[in-house]
C-alpha positions as CSV (number, residue, x, y, z in Angstrom):
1,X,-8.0,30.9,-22.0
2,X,-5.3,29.4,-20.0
3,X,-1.1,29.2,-20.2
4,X,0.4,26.1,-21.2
5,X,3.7,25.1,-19.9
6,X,5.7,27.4,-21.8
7,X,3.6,30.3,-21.1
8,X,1.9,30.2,-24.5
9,X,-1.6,31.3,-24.1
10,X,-3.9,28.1,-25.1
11,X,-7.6,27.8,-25.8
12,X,-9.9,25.6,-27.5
13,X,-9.9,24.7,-30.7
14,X,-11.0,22.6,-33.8
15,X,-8.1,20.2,-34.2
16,X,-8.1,19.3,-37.7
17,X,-5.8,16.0,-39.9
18,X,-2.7,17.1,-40.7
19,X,-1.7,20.0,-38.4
20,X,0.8,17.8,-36.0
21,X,4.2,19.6,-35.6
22,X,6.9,17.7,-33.8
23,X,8.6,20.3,-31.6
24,X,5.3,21.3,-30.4
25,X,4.8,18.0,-28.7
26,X,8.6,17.2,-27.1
27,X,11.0,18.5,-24.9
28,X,13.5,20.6,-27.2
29,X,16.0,17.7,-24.9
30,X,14.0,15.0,-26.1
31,X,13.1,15.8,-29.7
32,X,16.8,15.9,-30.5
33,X,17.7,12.6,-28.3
34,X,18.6,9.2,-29.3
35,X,17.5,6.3,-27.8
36,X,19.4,4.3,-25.7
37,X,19.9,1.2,-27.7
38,X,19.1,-1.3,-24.6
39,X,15.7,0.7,-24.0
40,X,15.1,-0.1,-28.2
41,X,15.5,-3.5,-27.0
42,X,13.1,-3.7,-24.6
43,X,10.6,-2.2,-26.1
44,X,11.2,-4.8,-29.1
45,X,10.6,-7.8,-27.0
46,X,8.2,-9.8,-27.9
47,X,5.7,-11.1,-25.2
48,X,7.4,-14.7,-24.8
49,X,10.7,-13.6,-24.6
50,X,9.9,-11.6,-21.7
51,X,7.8,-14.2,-20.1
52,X,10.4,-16.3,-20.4
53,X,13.2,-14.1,-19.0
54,X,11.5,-13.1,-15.9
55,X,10.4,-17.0,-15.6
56,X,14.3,-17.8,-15.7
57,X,15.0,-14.6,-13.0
58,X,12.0,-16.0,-10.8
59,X,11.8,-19.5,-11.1
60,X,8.9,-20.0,-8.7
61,X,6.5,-17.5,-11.2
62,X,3.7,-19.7,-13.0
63,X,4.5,-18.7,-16.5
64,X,1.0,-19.4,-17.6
65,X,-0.2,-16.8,-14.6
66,X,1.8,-14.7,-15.7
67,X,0.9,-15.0,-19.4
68,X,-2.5,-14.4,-18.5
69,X,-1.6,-11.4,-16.8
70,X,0.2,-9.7,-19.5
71,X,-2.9,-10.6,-21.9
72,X,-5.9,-8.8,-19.6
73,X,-8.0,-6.6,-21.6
74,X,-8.7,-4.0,-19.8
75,X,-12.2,-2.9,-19.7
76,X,-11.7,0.7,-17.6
77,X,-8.4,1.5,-16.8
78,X,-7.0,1.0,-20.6
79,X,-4.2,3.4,-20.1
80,X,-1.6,3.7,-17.3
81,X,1.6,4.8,-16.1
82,X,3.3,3.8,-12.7
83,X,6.0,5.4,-10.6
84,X,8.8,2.9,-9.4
85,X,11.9,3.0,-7.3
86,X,14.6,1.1,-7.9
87,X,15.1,0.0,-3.9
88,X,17.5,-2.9,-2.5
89,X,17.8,-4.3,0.9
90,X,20.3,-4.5,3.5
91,X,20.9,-8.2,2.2
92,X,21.2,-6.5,-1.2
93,X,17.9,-7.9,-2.7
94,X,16.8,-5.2,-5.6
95,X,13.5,-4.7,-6.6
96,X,10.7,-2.3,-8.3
97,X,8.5,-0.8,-6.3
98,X,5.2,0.9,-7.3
99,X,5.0,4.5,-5.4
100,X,1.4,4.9,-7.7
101,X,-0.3,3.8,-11.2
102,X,-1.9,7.5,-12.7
103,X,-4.7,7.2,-14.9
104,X,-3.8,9.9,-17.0
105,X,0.0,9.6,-17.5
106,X,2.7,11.7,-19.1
107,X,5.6,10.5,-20.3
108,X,5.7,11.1,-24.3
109,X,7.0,14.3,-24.9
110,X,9.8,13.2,-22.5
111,X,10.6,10.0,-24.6
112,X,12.7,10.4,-27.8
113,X,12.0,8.4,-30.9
114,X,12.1,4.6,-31.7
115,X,12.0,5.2,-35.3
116,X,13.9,8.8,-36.5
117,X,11.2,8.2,-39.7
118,X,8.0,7.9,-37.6
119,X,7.9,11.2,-36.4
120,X,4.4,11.0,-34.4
121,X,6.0,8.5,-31.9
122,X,4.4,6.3,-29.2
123,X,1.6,8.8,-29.5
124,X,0.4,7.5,-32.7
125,X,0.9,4.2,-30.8
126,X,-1.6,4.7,-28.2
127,X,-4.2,5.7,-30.2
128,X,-3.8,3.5,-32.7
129,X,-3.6,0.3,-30.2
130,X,-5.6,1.5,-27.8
131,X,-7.6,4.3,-28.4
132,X,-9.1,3.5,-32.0
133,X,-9.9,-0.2,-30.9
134,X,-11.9,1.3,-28.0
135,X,-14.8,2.9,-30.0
136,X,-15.7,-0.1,-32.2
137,X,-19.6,0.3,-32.4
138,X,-19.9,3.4,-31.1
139,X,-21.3,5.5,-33.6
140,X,-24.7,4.1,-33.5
141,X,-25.3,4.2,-30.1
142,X,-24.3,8.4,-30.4
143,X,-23.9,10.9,-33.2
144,X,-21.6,13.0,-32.2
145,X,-17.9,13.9,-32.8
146,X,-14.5,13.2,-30.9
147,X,-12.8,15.6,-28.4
148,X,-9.8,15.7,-26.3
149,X,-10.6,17.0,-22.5
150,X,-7.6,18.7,-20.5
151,X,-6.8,20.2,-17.3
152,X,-2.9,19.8,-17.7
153,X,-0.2,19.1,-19.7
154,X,-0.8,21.1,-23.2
155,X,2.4,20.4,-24.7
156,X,1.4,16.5,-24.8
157,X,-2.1,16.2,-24.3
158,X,-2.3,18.7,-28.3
159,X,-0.3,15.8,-29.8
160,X,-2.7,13.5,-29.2
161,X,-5.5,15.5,-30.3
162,X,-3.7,16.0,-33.0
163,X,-2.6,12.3,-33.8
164,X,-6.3,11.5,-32.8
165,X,-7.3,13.5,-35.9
166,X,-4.5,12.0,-38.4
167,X,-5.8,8.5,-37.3
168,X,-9.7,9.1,-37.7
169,X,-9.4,11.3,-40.2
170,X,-11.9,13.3,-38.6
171,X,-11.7,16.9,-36.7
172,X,-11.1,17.2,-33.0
173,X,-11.9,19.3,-30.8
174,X,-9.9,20.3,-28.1
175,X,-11.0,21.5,-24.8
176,X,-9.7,22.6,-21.4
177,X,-11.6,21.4,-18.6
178,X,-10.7,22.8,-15.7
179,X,-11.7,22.4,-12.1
180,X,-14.3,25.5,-10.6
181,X,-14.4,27.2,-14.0
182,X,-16.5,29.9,-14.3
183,X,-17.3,29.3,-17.8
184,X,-16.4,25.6,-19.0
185,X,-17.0,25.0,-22.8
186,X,-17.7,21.1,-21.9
187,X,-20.4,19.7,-20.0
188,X,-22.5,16.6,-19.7
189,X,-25.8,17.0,-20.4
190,X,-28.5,13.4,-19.9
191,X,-24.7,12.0,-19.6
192,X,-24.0,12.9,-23.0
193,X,-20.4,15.2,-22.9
194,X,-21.0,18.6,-25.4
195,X,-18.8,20.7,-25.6
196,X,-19.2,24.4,-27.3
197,X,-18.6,25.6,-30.9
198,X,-19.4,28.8,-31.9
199,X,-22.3,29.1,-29.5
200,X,-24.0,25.8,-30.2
201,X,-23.4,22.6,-27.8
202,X,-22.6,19.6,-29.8
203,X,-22.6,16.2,-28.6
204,X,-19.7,14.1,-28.5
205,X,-19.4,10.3,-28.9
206,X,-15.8,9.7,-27.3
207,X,-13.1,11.4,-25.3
208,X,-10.2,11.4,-24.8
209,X,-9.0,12.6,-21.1
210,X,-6.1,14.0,-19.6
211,X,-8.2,15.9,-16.7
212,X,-6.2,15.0,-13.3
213,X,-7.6,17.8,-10.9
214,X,-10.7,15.8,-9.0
215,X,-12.1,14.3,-12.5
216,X,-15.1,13.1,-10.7
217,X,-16.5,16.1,-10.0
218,X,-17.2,16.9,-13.4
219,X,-17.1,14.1,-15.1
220,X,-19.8,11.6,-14.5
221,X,-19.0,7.9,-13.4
222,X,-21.7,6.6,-15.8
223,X,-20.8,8.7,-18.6
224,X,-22.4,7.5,-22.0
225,X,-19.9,9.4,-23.8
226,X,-16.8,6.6,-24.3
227,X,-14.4,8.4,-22.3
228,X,-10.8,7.0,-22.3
229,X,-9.8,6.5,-19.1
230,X,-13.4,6.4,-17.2
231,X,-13.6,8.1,-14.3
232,X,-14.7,4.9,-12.8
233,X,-10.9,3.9,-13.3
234,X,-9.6,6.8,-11.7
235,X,-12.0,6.3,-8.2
236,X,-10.7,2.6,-8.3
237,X,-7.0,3.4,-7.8
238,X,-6.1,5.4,-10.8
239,X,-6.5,8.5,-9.1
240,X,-7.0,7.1,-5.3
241,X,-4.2,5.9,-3.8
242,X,-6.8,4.7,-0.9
243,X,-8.4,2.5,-3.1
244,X,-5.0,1.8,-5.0
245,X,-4.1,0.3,-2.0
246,X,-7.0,-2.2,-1.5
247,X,-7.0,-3.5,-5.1
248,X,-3.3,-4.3,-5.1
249,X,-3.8,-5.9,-1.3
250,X,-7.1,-8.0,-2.7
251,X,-4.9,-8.8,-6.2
252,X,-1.9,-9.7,-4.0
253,X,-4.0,-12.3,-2.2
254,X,-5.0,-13.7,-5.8
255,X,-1.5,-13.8,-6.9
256,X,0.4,-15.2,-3.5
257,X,0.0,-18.8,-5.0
258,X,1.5,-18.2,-8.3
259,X,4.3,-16.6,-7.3
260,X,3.5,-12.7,-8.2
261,X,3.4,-10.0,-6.2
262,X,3.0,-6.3,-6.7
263,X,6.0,-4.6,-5.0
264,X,4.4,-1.7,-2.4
265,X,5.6,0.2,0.4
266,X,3.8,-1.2,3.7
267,X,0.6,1.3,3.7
268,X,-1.6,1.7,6.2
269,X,-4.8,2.9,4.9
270,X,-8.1,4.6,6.3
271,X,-5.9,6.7,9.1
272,X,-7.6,9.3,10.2
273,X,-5.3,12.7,11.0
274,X,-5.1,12.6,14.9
275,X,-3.9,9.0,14.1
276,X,-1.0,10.0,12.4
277,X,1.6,10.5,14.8
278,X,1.2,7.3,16.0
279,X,1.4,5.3,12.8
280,X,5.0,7.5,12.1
281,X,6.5,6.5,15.9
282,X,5.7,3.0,14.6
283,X,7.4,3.4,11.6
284,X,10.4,4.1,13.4
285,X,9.6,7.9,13.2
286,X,9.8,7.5,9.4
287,X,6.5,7.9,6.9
288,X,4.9,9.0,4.0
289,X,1.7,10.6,4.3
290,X,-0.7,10.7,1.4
291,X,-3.9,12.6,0.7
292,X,-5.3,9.7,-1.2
293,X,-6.7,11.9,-4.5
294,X,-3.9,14.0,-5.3
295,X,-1.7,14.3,-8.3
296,X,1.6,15.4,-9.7
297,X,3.6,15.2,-6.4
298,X,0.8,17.4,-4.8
299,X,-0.4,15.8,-1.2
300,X,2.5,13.9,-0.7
301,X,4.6,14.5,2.6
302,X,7.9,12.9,3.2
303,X,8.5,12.8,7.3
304,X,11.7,12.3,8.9
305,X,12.3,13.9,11.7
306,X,9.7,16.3,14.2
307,X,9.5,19.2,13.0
308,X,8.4,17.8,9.3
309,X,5.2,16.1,11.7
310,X,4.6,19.0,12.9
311,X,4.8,20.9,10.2
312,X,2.3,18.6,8.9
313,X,-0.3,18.5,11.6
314,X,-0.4,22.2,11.2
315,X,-1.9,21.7,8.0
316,X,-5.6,21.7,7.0
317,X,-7.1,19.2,4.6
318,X,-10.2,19.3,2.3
319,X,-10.5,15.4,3.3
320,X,-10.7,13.2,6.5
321,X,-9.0,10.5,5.5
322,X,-5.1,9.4,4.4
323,X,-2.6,6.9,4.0
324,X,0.2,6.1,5.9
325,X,3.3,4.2,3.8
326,X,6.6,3.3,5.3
327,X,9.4,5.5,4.1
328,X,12.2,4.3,1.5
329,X,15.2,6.8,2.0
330,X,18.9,6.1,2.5
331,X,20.4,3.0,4.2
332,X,20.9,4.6,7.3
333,X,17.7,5.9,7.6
334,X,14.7,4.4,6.0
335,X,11.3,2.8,7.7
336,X,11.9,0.3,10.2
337,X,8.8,-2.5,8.7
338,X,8.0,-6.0,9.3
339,X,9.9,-7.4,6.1
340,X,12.5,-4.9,7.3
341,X,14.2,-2.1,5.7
342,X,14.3,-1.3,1.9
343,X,16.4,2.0,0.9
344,X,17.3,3.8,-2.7
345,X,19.6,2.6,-4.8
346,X,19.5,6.1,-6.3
347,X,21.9,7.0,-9.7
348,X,25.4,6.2,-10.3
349,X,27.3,9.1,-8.2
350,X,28.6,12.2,-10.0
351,X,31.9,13.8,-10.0
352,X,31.0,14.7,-7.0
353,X,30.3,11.5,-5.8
354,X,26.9,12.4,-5.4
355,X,23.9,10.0,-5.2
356,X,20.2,11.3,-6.1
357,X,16.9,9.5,-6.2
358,X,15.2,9.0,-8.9
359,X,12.0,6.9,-10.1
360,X,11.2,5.5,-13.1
361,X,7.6,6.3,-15.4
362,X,6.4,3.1,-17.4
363,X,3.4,3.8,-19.4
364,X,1.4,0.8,-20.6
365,X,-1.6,0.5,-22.6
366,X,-4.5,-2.9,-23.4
367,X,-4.2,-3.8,-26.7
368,X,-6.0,-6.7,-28.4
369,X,-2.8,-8.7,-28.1
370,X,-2.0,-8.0,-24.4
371,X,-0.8,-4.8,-22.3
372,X,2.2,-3.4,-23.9
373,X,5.2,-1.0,-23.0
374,X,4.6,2.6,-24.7
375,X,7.1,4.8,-23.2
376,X,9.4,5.6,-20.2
377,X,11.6,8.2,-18.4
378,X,12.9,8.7,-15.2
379,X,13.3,11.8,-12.7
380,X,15.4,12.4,-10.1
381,X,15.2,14.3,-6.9
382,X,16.5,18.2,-6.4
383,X,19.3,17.2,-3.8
384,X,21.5,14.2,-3.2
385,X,21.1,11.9,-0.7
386,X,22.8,11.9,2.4
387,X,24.2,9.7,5.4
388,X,22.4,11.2,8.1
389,X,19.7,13.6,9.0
390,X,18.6,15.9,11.6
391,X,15.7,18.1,12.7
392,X,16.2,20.8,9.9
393,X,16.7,18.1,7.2
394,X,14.2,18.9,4.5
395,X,13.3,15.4,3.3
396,X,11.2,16.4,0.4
397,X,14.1,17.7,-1.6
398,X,16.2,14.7,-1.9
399,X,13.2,12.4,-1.9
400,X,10.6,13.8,-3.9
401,X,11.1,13.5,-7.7
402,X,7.4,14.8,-9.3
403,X,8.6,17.1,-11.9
404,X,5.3,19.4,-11.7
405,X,5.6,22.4,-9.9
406,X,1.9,23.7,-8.8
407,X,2.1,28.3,-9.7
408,X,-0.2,30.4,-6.9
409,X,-2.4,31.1,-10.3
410,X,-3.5,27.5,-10.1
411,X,-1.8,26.9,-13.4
412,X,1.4,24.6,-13.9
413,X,5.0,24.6,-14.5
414,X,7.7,21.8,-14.7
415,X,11.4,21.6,-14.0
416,X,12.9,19.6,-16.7
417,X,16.2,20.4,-15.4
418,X,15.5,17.1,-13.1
419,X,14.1,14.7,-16.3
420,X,16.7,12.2,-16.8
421,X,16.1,10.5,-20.9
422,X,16.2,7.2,-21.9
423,X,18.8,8.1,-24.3
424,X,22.4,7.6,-24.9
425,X,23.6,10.2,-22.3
426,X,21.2,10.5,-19.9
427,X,20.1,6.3,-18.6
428,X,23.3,5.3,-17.8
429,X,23.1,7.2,-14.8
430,X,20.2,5.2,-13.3
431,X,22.5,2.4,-13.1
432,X,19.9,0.3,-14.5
433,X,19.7,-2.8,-16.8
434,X,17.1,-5.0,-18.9
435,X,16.0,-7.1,-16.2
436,X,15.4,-4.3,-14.2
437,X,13.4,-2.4,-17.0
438,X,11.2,-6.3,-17.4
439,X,10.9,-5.8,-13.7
440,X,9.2,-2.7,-13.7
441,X,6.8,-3.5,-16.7
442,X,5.6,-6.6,-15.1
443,X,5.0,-4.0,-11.7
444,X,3.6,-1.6,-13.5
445,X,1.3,-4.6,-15.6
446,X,0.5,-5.6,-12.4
447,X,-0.9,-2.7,-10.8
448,X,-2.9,-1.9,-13.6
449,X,-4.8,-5.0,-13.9
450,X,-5.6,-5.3,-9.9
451,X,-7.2,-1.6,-10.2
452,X,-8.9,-2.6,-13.6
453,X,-10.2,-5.7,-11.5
454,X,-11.6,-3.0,-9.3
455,X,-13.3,-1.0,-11.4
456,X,-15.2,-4.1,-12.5
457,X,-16.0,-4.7,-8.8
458,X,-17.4,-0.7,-8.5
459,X,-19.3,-1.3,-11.5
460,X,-22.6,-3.1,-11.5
461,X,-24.5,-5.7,-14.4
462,X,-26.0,-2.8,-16.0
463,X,-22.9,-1.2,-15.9
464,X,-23.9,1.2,-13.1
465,X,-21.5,2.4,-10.1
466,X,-22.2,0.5,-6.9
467,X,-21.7,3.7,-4.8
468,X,-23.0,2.1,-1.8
469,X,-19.9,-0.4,-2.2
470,X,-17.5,2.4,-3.1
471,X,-18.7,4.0,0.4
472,X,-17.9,0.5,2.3
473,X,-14.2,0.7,0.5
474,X,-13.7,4.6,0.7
475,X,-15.9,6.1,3.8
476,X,-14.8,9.4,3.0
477,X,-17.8,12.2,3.1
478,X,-15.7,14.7,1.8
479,X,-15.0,12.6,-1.4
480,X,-18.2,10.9,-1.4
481,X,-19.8,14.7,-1.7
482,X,-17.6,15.3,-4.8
483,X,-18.8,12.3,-7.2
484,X,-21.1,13.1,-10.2
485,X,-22.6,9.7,-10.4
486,X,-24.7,10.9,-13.7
């Protein structure tokens, strides 16, 4: 038994057709939204039309690269959402730029309606694009039923067991997974995911997953339950920013002669924590640190000035191992790199002429006709941005914009106060436009398919994980003691 978001006490249960209820699945700001017409738009564009507008934007892009790009079927990481900035240069040259690419993303109970008469949403999208295709053939190989796994996020993670049910006709059962518990009612057994019903463990054929907290240590990398996403995606950059790094580097080298790049912070990867310090003074005494496997704005650390390092080092870690990234802030203080300096070009000031950062969410799922745009939303930061900084400055509030605040129970909250819509009122303060929205699908595209290209890399001819290689990638003990291989 656990609280969802709202404080509403939530446990499993036997999802059954029919039982989906709007409001239970939506911001009360969002169900009542309307869509910004120019977000309508994008989402309506057809493949070839974007192709050819970002062609047109970057003329030394191979189309036919890019094409192929856009039409990868994913075989692991099926389902994404990446975080981007909206940076600019001192020149004035704007760009996207992918913070991270989460393996289990949120976004649809922040995103209002397409289509007032299709009430389930881009939910029913997902699984009917994406999900459904997925467990072709399956049914032979297990007999068993379907279930939804969950460590977070009721409110959104419901409607898709919900939608799931509607689409297969077929009950689901819904079940929280969380990390350490005492008594879990899933488990793998032989590799097989069961989960419990009325004292009996029943085997299930697929899953659907929204666990975030350390998947790996409960969920088996070679799972023979169909699990959407695979927890091989998640340990190839879906959930491991360490690795995230490596597959976009190796992708980037792929794509240098074609004219594509996946926009990232410069990272420095593998740093150990005594190293720290010395990667920040290189920075120019601005960073971000990263523990590489956490979520939800958890493990991030914004440094600006001293006493944030400090503050820092005084920390202890479960892990040995981080990243170092250079630091987007304001103009006047943002990571000195080689390409030089990139800073926020944050929303359209308020009547207080007041600036805020904020990044944008673009979830994506493989279809059999290409990766395609599902849903988006942006979030802003607490506190505007200002000129100049000094020792007290508290970075984190004007720079970080994760919505999910972790409660001392271990359970979670959310300030939607800080969730900005893509509706008529609301995206007109992100001082954003259609190229820019093309921009950050082709990013988030991008990202996807160089961890995807990874997982295939981790994942052996008999479809085995090649821990061994993992290890060479990620030489992390205290991660490598977490994996459930089987």
């Amino acid at each position: 038994m656990r609280l969802n978001i709202n404080g509403v006490v939530t446990k499993k249960k036997l999802i059954l057709p029919d039982q989906f209820e709007p409001s239970e699945h939506w911001y009360p700001k969002a169900l009542n939204a309307t869509i910004h017409p120019m977000i309508n738009f994008f989402l309506n564009l057809s493949q070839e039309r974007v192709i050819t507008r970002y062609c047109h934007m970057h003329p030394t892009v191979d189309k036919v690269k890019l094409r192929e790009v856009l039409n990868h079927r994913s075989k692991y990481f099926l389902w994404a959402g990446a975080d981007l900035l909206n940076v600019t240069s001192a020149s004035g040259k704007r760009q996207m730029v992918v913070i991270e690419n989460n393996s289990c993303p949120s976004g649809q109970k922040s995103m209002p309606l397409l289509n007032d008469n299709q009430e389930q949403g881009s939910y029913r999208l997902m699984v009917e694009r994406t999900f459904k295709p997925s467990l072709k053939n399956l049914r032979n190989k297990i007999q068993g039923g379907l279930a939804v796994l969950y460590d977070k996020n009721p409110m959104e993670v419901s409607g898709y067991a919900e939608v799931i049910a509607d689409v297969m006709q077929e009950p689901v059962h819904y079940v929280s997974y969380y990390k350490n518990e005492s008594n879990p009612e899933a488990k793998f057994i032989d590799g097989i995911l069961h989960v419990k019903e009325a004292q009996e463990w029943l085997p299930i054929r697929a899953a659907f997953r929204y666990v975030t907290q350390k998947p790996w240590n409960r969920i088996p990398v070679n799972s023979k339950t169909k699990i959407l996403n695979p927890t091989i995606a998640c340990l190839a950059g879906g959930r491991n920013k360490m690795v995230a790094a490596k597959a976009y580097d190796i992708f980037n080298a792929e794509l240098q002669s074609y004219g594509l790049k996946i926009n990232i912070p410069e990272t420095i990867w593998d740093v150990s924590k005594n190293e720290i310090p010395l990667w920040v003074k290189k920075l120019g005494g601005h960073a971000v640190i990263k523990v590489p496997y956490s979520n939800a704005g958890q493990g991030v650390y914004t440094i600006v000035n001293e006493a944030e390092l400090d503050a820092f080092m005084n920390l202890e870690f479960d892990y040995d191992l981080f990243i170092v990234q250079s630091l987007i802030g304001n103009s006047n203080w943002s990571s000195t790199t080689s390409s030089g300096k990139l800073y926020h070009v944050g929303t359209i000031p308020d009547n207080k002429n007041q600036t805020y950062v904020a990044d944008i969410r673009m979830m994506v799922s493989s279809t059999q006709n290409g990766i395609k745009p599902l849903c988006t939303y942006a979030r802003r930061a607490a506190k505007p941005l200002i000129d100049n900084i000094t020792n007290g400055t508290d970075s984190w509030s004007m720079l970080g914009t994760n919505l999910s605040i972790k409660k001392p129970d271990g359970t979670w909250d959310s300030d939607t106060n800080r969730l900005v819509l893509m509706d008529r009122r609301d995206f007109n303060k992100l001082g954003v436009g259609l190229d820019d929205l093309i921009e950050a699908y082709i990013q988030t595209v991008l990202s996807m398919v160089a961890i995807d290209k990874m997982a295939h890399t981790l994942v052996n001819k008999q479809g085995k994980f090649r821990i061994k290689l993992f290890k060479s990638l990620n030489d992390d003990q205290s991660l490598l003691d977490e994996i459930m291989v089987d």
